[in-house]
C-alpha positions in Angstrom: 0.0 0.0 0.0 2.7 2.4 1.0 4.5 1.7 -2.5 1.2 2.7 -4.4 1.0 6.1 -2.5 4.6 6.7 -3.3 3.8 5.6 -7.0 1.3 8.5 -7.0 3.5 11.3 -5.9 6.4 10.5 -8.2 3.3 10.4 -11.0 2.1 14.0 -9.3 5.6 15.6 -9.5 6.1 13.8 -13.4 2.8 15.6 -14.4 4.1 18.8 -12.2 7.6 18.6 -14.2 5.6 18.2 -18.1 3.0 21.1 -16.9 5.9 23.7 -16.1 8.4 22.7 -19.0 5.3 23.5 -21.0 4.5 26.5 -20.0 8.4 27.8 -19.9 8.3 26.5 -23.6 5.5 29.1 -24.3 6.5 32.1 -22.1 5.3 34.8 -22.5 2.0 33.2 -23.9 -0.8 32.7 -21.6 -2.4 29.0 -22.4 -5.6 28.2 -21.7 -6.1 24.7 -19.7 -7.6 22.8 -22.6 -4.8 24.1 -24.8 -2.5 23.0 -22.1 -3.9 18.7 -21.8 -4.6 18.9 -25.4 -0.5 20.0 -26.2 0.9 17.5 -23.5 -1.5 15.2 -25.2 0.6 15.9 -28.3 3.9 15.1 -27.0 4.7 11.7 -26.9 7.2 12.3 -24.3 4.4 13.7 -21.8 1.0 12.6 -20.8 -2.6 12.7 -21.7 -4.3 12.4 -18.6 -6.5 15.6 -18.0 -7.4 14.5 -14.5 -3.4 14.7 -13.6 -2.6 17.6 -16.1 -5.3 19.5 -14.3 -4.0 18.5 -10.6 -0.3 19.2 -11.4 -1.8 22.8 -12.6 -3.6 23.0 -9.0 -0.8 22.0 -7.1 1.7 24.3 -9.0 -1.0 27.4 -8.7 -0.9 26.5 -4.8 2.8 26.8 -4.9 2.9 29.7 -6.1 4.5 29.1 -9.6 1.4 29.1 -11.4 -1.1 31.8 -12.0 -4.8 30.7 -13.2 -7.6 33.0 -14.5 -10.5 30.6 -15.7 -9.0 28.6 -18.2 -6.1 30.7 -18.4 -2.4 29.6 -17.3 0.7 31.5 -16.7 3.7 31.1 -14.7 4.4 33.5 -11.6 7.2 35.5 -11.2 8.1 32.9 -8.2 8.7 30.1 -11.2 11.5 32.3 -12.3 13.6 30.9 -9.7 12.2 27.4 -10.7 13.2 28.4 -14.2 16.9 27.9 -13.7 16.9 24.5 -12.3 16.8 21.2 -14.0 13.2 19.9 -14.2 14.1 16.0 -14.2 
């Protein structure tokens, strides 16, 4: 049981990883969240999973490294310092 939990946050902080990589990609562009799952969809080296694309974008907004508007998506100026480092 313990292993499936841990499972689940290395899956969390994958989809966290894809969802800001994205977004850096398209700086200074503000996606919109279907935009967003649709585009990691894309991209075979990412995932297609709204539910998790959707959480990762929670969690990261909660952080403080995303900003969301409705559908809209944009990084903070706290993910600048996120920028720099080596996402995986």
């Amino acid at each position: 049981m313990h292993d499936k939990g841990t499972s689940a946050l290395a899956d969390d902080d994958s989809y966290e990883q894809a969802v800001l990589r994205h977004i850096f990609d398209w700086e200074p562009t503000i996606l919109r969240l279907c935009d967003l799952v649709r585009e990691l969809s894309a991209d075979p080296r990412s995932f297609s999973d709204r539910d998790a694309v959707e959480r990762a974008v929670r969690d990261l907004t909660k952080v403080g490294l995303l900003h969301r508007q409705g559908e809209c998506v944009l990084p903070t100026p706290m993910a600048a310092y996120v920028r720099g480092m080596e996402l995986g």
